[in-house]
MARDREN-767495 format. One record per residue (C-alpha): y, x, z; residue in three letters. Coordinates in nm, 3 decimals. Each point is the difference from the previous one (the first is absolute). Layout:
// MARDREN-767495
c2; c1; c3; aa
Y; X; Z; ALA
...
***
This chain:
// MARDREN-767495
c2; c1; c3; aa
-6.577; -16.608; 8.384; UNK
0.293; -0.167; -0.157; UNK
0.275; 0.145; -0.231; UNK
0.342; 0.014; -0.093; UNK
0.149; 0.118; -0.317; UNK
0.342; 0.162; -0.074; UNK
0.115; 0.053; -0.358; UNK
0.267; 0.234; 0.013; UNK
0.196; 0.008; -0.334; UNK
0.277; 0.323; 0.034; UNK
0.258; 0.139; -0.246; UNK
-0.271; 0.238; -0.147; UNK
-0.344; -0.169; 0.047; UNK
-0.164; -0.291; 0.147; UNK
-0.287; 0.018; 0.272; UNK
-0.267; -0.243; 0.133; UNK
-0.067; 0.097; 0.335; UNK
-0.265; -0.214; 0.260; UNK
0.020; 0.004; 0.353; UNK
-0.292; -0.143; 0.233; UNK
0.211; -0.223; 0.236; UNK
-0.004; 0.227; 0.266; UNK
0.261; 0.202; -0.202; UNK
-0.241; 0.319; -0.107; UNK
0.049; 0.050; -0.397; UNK
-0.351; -0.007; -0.199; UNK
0.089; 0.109; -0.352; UNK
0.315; 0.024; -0.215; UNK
0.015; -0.012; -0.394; UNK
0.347; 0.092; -0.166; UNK
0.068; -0.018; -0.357; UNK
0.361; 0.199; -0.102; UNK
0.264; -0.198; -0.235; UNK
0.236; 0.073; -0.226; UNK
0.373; -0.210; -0.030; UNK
0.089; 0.078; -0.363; UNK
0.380; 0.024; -0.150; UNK
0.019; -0.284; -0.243; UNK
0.155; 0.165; -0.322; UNK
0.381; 0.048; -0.028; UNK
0.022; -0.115; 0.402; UNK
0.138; 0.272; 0.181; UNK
-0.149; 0.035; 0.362; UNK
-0.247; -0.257; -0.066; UNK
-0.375; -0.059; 0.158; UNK
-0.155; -0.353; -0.115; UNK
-0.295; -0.078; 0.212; UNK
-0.272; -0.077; -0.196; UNK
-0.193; -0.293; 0.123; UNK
-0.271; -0.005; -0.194; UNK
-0.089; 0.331; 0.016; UNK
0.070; 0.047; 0.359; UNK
-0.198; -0.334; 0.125; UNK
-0.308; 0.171; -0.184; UNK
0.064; 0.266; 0.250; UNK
0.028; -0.167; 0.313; UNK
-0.334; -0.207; -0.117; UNK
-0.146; 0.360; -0.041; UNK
0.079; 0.105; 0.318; UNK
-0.145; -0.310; 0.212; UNK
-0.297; 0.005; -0.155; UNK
-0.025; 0.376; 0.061; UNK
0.077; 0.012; 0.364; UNK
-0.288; -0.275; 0.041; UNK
-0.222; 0.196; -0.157; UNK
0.094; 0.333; 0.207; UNK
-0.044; -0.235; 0.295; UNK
-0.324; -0.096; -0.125; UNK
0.062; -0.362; 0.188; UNK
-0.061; -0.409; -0.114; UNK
0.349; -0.095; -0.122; UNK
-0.088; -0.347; 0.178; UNK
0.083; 0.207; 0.325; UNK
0.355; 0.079; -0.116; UNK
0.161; -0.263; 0.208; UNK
0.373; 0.003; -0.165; UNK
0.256; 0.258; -0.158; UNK
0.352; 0.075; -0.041; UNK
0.245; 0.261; -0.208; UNK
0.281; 0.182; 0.047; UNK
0.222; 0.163; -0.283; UNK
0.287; 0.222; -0.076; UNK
0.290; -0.181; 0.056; UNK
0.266; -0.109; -0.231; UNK
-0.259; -0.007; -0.286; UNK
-0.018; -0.383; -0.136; UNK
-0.129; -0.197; -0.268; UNK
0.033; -0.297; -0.161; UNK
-0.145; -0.343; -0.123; UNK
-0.013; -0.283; -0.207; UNK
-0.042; -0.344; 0.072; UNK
-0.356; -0.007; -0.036; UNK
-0.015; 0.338; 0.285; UNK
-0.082; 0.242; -0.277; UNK
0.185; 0.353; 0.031; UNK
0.279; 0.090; -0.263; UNK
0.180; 0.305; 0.132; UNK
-0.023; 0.241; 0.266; UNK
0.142; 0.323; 0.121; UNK
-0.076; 0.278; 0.259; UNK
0.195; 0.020; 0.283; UNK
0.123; 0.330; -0.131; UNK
0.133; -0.166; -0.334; UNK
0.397; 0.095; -0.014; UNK
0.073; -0.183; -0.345; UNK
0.250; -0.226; 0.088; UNK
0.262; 0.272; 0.102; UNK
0.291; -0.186; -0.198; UNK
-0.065; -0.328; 0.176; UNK
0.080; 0.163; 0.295; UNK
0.326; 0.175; -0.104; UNK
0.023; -0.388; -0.126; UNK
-0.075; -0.210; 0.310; UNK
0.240; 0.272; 0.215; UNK
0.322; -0.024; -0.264; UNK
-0.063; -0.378; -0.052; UNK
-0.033; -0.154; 0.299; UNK
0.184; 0.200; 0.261; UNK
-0.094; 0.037; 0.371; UNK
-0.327; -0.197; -0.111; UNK
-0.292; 0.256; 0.043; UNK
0.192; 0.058; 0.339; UNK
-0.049; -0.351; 0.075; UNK
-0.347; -0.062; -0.119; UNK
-0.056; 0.350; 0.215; UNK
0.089; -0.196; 0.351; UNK
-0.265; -0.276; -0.099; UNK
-0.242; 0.215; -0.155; UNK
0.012; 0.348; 0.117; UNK
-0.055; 0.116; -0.363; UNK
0.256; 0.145; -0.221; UNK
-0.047; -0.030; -0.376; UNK
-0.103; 0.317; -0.080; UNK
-0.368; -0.061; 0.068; UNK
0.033; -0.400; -0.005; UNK
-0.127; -0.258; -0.252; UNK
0.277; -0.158; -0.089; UNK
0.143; 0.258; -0.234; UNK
-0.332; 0.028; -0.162; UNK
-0.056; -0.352; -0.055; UNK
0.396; -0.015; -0.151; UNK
-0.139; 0.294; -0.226; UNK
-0.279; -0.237; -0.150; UNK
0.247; -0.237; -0.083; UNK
0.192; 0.216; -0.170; UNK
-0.258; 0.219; -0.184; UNK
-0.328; -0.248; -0.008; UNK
0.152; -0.339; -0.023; UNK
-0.348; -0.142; -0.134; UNK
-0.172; 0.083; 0.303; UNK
0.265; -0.060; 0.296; UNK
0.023; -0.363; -0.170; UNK
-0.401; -0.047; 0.103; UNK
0.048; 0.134; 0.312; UNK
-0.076; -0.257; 0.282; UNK
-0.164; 0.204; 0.279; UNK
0.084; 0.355; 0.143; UNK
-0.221; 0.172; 0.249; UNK
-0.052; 0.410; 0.116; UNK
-0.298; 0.183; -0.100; UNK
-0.217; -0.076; 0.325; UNK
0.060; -0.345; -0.043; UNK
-0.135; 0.039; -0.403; UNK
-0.282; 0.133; 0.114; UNK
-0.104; -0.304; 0.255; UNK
0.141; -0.283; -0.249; UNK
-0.309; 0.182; -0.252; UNK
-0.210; -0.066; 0.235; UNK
0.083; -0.327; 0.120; UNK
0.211; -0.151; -0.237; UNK
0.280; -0.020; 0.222; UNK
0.337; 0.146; -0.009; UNK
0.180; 0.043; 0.323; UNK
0.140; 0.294; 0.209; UNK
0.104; 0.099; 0.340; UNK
0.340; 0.085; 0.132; UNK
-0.114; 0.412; 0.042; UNK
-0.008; 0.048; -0.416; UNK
0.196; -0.250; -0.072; UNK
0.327; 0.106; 0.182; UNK
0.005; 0.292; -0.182; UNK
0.105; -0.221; -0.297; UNK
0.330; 0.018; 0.128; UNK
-0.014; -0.414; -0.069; UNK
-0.102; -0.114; 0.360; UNK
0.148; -0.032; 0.311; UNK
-0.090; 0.216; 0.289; UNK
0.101; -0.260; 0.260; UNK
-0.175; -0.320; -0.207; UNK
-0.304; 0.218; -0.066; UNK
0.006; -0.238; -0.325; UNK
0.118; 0.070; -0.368; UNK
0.378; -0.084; -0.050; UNK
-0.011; -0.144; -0.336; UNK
0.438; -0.016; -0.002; UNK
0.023; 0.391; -0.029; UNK
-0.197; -0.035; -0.376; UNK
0.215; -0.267; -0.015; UNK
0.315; 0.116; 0.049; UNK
-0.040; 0.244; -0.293; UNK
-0.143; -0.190; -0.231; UNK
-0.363; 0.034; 0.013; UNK
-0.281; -0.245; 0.008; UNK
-0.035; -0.114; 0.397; UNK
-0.322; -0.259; -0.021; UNK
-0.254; 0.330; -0.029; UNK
-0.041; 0.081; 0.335; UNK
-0.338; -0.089; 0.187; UNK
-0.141; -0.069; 0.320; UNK
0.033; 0.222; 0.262; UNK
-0.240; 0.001; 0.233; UNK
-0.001; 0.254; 0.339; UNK
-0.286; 0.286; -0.056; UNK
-0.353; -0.051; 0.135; UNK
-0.008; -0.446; -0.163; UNK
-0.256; -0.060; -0.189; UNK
0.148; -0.123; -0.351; UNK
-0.363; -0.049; -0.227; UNK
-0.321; 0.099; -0.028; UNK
-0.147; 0.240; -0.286; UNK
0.010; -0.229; -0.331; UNK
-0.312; -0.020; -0.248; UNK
0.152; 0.250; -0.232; UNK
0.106; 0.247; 0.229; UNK
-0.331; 0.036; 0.176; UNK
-0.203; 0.027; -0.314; UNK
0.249; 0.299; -0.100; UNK
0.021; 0.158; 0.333; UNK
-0.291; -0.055; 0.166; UNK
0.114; -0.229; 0.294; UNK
-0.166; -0.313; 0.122; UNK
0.176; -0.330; -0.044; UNK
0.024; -0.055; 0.385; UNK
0.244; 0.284; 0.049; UNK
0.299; -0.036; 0.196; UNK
0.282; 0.122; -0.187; UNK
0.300; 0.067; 0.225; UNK
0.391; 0.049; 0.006; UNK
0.039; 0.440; -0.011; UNK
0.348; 0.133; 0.001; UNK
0.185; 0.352; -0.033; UNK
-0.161; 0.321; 0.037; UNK
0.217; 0.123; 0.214; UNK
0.061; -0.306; 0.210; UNK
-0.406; -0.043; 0.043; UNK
-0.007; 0.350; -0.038; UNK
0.169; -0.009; 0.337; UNK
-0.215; -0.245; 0.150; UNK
-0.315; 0.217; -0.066; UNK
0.210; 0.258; 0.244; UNK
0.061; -0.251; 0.244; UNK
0.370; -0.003; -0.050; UNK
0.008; -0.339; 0.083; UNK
0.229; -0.081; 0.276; UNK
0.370; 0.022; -0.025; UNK
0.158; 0.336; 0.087; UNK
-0.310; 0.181; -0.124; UNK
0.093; 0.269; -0.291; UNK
-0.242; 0.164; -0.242; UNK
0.038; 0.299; -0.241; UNK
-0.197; -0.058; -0.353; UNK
-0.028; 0.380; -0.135; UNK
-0.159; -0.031; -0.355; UNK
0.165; 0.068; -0.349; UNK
0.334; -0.174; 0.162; UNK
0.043; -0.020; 0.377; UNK
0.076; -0.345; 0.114; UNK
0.172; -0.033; 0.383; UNK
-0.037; -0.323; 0.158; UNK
0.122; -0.177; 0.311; UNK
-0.127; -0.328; 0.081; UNK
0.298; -0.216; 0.059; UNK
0.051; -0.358; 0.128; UNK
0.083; -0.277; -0.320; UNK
0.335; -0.057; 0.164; UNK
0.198; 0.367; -0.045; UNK
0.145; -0.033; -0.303; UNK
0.025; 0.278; -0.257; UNK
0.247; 0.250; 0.035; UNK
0.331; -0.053; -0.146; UNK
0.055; 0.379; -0.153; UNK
-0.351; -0.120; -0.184; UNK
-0.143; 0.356; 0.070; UNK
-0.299; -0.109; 0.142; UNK
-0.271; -0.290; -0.195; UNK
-0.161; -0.217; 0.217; UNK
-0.359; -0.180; -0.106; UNK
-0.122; -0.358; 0.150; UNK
-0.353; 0.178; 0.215; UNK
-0.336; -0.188; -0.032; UNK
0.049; -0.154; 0.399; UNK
0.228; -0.308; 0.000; UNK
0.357; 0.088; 0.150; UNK
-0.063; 0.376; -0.062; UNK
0.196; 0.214; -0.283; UNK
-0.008; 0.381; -0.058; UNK
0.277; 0.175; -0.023; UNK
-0.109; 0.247; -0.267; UNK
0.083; 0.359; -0.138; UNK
-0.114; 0.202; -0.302; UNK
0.025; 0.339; -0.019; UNK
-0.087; 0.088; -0.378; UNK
-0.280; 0.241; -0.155; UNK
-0.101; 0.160; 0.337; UNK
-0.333; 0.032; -0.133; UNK
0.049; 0.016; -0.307; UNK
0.257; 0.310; 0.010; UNK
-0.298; 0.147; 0.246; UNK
-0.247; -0.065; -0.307; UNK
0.266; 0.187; -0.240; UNK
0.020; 0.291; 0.231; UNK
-0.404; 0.028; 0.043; UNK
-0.042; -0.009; -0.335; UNK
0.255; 0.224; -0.137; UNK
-0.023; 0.277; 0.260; UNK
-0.233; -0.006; 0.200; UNK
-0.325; 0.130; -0.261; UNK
-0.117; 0.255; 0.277; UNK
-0.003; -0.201; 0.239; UNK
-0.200; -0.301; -0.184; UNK
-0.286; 0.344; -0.085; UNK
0.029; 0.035; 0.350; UNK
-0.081; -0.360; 0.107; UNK
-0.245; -0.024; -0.256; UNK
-0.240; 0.272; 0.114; UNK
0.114; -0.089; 0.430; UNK
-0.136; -0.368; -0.139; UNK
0.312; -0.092; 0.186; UNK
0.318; -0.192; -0.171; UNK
0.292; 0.194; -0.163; UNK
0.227; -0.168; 0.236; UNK
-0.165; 0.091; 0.300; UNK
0.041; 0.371; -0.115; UNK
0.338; -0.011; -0.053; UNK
0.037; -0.186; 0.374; UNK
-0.159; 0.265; 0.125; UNK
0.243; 0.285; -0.141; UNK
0.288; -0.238; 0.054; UNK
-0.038; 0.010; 0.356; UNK
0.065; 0.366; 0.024; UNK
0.347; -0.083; -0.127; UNK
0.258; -0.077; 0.257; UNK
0.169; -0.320; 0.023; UNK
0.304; -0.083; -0.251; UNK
-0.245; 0.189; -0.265; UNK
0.243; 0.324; -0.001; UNK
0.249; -0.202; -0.114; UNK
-0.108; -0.131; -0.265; UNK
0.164; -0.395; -0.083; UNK
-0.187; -0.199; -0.306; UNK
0.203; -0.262; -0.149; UNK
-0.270; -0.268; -0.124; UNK
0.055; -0.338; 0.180; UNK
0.293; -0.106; 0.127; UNK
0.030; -0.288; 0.305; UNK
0.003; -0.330; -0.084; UNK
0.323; -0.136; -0.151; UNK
-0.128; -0.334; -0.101; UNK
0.316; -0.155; -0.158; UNK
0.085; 0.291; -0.216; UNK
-0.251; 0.280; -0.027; UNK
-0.067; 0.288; -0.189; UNK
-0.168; 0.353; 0.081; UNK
0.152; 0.346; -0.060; UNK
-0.161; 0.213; -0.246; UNK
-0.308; 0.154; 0.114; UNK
0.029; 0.334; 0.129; UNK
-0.085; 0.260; 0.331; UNK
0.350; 0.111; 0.141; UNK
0.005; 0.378; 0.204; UNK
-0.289; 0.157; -0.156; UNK
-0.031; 0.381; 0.035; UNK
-0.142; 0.286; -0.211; UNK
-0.188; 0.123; 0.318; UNK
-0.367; -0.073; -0.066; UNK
-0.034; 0.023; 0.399; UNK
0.222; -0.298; 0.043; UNK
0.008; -0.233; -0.307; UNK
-0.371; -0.041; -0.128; UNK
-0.185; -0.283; -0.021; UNK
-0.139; -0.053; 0.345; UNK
0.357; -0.086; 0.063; UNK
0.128; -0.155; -0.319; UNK
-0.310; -0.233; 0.114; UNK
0.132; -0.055; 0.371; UNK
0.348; -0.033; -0.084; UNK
-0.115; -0.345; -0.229; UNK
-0.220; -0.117; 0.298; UNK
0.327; 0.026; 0.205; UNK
0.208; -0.144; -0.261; UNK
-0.250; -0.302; -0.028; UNK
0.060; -0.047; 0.390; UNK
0.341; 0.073; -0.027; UNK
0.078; -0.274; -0.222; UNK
-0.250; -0.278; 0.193; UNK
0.168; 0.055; 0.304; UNK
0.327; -0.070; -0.173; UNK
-0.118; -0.267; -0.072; UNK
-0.110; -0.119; 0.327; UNK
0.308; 0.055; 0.146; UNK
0.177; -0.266; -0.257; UNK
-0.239; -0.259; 0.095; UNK
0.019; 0.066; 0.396; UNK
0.359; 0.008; -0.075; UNK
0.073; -0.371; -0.164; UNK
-0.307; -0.123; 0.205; UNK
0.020; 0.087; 0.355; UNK
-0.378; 0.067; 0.028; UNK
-0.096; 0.308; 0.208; UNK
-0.252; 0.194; -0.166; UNK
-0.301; 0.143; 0.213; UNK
-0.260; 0.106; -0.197; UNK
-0.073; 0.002; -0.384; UNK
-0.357; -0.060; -0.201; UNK
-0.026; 0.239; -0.244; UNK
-0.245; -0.037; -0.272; UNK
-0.108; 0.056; -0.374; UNK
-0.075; 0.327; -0.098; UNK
0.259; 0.210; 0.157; UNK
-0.115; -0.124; 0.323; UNK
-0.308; 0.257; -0.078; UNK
0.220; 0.276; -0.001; UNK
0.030; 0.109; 0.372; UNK
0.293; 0.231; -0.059; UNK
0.186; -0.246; -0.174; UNK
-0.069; -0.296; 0.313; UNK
0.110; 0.258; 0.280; UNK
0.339; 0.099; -0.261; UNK
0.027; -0.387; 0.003; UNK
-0.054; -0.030; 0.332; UNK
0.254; 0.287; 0.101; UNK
0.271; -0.144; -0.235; UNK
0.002; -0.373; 0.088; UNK
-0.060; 0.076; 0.411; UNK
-0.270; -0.239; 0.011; UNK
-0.360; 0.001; 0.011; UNK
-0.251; -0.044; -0.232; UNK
-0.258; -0.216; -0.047; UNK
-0.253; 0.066; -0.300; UNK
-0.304; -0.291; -0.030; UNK
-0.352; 0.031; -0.107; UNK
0.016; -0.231; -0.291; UNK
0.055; 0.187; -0.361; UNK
0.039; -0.331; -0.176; UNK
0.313; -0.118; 0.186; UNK
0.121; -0.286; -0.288; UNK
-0.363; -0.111; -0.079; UNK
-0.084; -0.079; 0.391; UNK
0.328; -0.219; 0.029; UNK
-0.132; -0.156; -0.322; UNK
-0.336; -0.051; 0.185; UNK
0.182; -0.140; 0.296; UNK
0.170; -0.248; -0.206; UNK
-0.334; -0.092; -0.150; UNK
-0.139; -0.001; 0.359; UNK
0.214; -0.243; 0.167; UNK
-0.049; -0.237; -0.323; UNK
-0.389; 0.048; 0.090; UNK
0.116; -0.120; 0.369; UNK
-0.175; 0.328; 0.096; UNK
0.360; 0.088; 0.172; UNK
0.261; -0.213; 0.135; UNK
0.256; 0.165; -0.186; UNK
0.125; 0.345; -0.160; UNK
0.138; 0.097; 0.383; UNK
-0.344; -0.062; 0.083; UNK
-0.190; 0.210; -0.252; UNK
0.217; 0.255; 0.053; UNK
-0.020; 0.019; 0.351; UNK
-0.411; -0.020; -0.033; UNK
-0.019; 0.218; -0.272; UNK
0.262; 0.312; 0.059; UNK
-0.126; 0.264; 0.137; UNK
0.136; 0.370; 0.076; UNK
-0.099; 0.363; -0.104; UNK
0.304; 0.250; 0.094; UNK
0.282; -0.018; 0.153; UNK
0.348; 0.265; -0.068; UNK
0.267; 0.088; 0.309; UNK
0.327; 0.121; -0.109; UNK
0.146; 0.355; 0.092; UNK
0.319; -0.101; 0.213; UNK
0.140; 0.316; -0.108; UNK
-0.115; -0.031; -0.329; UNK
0.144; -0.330; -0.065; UNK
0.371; 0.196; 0.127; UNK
-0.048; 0.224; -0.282; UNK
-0.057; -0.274; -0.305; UNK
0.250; -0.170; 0.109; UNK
0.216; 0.287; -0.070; UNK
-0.179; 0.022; -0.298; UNK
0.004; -0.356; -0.085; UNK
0.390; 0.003; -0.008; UNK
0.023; 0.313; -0.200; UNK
-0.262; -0.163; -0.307; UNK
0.287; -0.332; -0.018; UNK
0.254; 0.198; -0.037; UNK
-0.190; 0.299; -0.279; UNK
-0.080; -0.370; -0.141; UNK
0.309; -0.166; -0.033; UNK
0.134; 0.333; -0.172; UNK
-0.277; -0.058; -0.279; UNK
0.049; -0.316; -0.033; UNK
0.381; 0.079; -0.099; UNK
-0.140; 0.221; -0.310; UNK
-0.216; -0.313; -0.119; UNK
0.331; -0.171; 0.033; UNK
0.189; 0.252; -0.206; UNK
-0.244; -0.018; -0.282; UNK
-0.103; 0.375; 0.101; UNK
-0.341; -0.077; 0.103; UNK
-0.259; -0.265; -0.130; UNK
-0.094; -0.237; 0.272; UNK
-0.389; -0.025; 0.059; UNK
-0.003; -0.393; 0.091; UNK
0.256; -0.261; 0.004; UNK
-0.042; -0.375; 0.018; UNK
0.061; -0.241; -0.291; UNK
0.318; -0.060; -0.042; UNK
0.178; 0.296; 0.084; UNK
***
């Protein structure tokens, strides 16, 4: 048997994961990392190469030895990363600065880019699909500023994925998936567009080769396979961006086909063809995909999980005694008082994440709206329904926005990460969208597409619409409640406007907002 490996590097760990090449996973290793603040940076987190490369080395050579396989049969492998995290080199290829994607330090630039050059971000937002908020380009302009030193070495910039291959082959390169999310690329081009760092003074000779995901760019180099464990023969192939390969190991790969993402954040995407442009209200941020001629069309509702975490933890002690001696999970006790509660959650309306306003957003302050003193009604089984509902609420929101400036006709949605294991929370999503669910086998969604790329680099698969289509397969499947879907929509209209109203306090200076993008 042959194998395929998938290194998997996410905003709070990295994970080595190998597939055999018929797509069944054989062992994972993860390793959790830290982003520091770098002192007296405000909403800083440096990646730390050298630490973190130790890591990923860690975690290959763990996941071989879980496999207990030869390495010689690992035919080629591929990463995929957080997006928006980059780092940078010198002339020689050797790393000087990085950051997490999360990293928010450049906040002024921002406010800078937006007063400064007027109706630019708008501009760079029909080629690129990326406003600055989350881009590069205000980060790099923040080195110049703040780290002059450095930014005067740079000569190469590449995302974390792409690190992680060009230390094992010695090549730096990327793929149009990660780097789109730059915000310095152009959707329609699938190539950098060195003019927009150009245009605002910034260096525009660092940008590298892009090559599409699943080409071969190197084999493992001497030094790489005595520190990770790899023989010198392996293939070492172009990944992308988790979500974009993440996709791919759903088998969202045709155009028209939409998948929901439900971890800490809840990513919506629509697979769109290259030629719809982005829409001109900029609500929406649209990604280059990992198939040629394919974007996505993408949404973000913040903290879903996360806020579910918060809840868990902070209330729910009984229930995690409960789940504890049951052997079961907390969360599948609380599903199972939830569904005892009607839907609409007695009223109950929490005010976590709002839509997606790309061009200018910012959340209301945290909060549950209608809550009652009657134990009977307000409790936590439906405190806990009313944020599944709200988590659906806002994805289907978001749907609508991209049917809306696309024209594609939704049909049925993937829904995966680990909401998808809820089965309360697929039928409420199910009910509040109108359309059915699909919910695959695979738990390792980003680290498959990974595999894929690695696959077709092996020539094991023609491409990644051929992996997917071999290696996708189904466990359940959700069917909405016509009449239930009436109801949210009812609902759904009453949570925009309870929203709007709390956003008007954050705008007042009554209430603290609990997110808002850089620059605001």
């Amino acid at each position: 048997m042959k194998y395929l490996l998938a290194i998997d590097a996410g905003t709070g760990s990295v994970r080595a994961v190998l597939f055999d090449t018929l797509g069944n996973q054989i062992s994972v290793a993860s390793q959790e990392w830290t982003h520091l603040q770098e002192l007296n940076v405000p909403n800083s987190m440096s990646f730390d190469f050298e630490v973190n490369w130790k890591l990923v080395c860690s975690c290959v050579t763990e996941s071989i030895k879980k496999a207990k396989i030869n390495p010689k049969d690992i035919l080629a492998l591929s990463a995929t990363s957080m997006r928006e995290g980059i780092l940078l080199y010198d002339k020689d290829g050797h790393e000087l600065w990085g950051v997490a994607n999360v990293d928010a330090r450049a906040y002024e630039e921002v406010r800078y880019l937006k007063e400064k050059f007027k109706g630019i971000e708008e501009k760079f937002y029909q080629i690129s699909g990326q406003t600055f908020a989350l881009g590069a380009l205000p980060r790099l302009l923040w080195l110049k500023n703040n780290r002059a030193d450095i930014y005067e070495k740079v000569a190469k910039i590449s995302m974390i994925g792409d690190w992680i291959l060009a230390r094992l082959s010695g090549v730096i390169a990327t793929d149009p998936s990660n780097a789109g999310t730059t915000g310095i690329f152009s959707l329609k081009n699938r190539d950098w567009s060195p003019k927009m760092a150009e245009q605002i003074g910034l260096k525009f000779d660092i940008f590298p080769k892009v090559h599409e995901v699943g080409t071969v760019i190197g084999n493992v180099s001497k030094k790489a396979s005595k520190e990770c464990g790899l023989p010198l023969n392996t293939k070492v192939v172009m990944g992308g961006g988790d979500v974009q390969l993440g996709s791919a190991g759903l088998g969202v790969v045709e155009e028209g086909m939409v998948a929901i993402l439900g971890g800490s954040f809840w990513q919506q995407v629509v697979n769109i063809s290259a030629k719809i442009k982005p829409p001109k209200d900029m609500s929406i941020r649209v990604n280059p995909h990992v198939i040629e001629n394919q974007c996505q069309a993408e949404g973000i509702t913040f903290f879903s999980g996360l806020v579910m975490r918060w809840f868990r933890d902070a209330f729910c002690d009984l229930e995690k005694l409960e789940a504890k001696e049951k052997k079961v999970d907390t969360y599948t006790i609380l599903e199972n008082k939830a569904r005892k509660v009607p839907i609409g959650s007695n009223g109950i309306i929490p005010i976590f994440s709002d839509s997606m306003k790309y061009g200018k957003w910012y959340h209301a302050s945290p909060s549950f709206i209608n809550l009652s003193i009657d134990p009977l009604v307000c409790n936590i089984a439906s405190m806990f329904r009313s944020l599944e509902e709200n988590a659906c609420i806002v994805s289907a929101i978001n749907l609508q926005k991209i049917e809306k400036f696309t024209g594609v006709e939704i049909k049925e949605i993937v829904f995966a990460g680990g909401a998808s294991k809820g089965e309360l929370w697929c039928q409420i999503l199910s009910d509040v969208t109108g359309y059915s669910l699909k919910i695959p086998k695979v738990t390792e969604a980003t680290a498959l597409g990974a595999a894929m790329s690695a696959g077709v680099g092996a020539g094991i698969y023609k491409n990644i619409k051929d992996a997917a289509k071999k290696l996708v397969v189904w466990d359940k499947i959700y069917v909405p409640d016509k009449q239930n879907t009436k109801i949210y929509k009812n609902l759904q209209e009453k949570w925009q406007k309870v929203y709007e109203k709390q956003l008007e306090l954050v705008d007042e200076g009554i209430t603290t907002s609990m997110w808002k993008a850089p620059g605001l």
